[in-house]
C-alpha positions, 0 to 999 in steps of 0.5 A, spaced: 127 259 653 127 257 661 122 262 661 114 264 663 113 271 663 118 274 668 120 268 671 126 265 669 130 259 670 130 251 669 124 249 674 120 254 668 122 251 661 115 250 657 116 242 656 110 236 653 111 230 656 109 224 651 107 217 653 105 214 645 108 216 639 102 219 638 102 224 643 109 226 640 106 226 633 101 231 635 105 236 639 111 237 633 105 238 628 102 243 634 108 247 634 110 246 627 102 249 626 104 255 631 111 256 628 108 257 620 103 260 623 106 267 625 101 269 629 108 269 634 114 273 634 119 266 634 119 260 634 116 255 640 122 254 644 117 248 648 121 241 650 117 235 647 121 228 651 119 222 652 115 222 660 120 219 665 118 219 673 115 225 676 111 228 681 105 232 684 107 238 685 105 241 692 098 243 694 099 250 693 101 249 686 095 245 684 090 248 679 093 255 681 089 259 674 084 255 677 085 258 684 088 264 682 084 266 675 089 273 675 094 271 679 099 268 672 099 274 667 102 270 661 096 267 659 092 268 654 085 266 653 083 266 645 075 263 646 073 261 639 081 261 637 083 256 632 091 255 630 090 254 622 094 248 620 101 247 617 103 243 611 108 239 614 
């Protein structure tokens, strides 16, 4: 939790931010789906919360996997990958 790869703390939790109740309704049933998958080692520890305000990041925070496609090693392209459903 607060993590992504070797960077910890707050400004690092892994969080979906919804603006409808189906937007909620579809990240619980994502990680409900990775959860029951096991195709991971435990279970997603993502925040689902209803948007409040928000800002941009600064530029040099912007479409960073775009700039710098190698620069972030905690991604994991899966291509042609589908997440089997759970019976939630």
């Amino acid at each position: 939790k607060n993590r992504q790869g070797n960077d910890r703390g707050l400004a690092y939790r892994s969080a979906i931010y919804w603006v409808s109740h189906a937007q909620r309704d579809e990240a619980l049933r994502a990680i409900a789906d990775v959860n029951a998958s096991g195709l991971w080692p435990g279970p997603v520890v993502t925040e689902v919360e209803p948007v409040g305000d928000f800002w941009e990041a600064e530029p040099e925070h912007q479409d960073y996997l775009e700039r710098i496609p190698n620069g972030y090693t905690c991604h994991f392209p899966r291509a042609g990958w589908v997440l089997p459903r759970s019976d939630q």
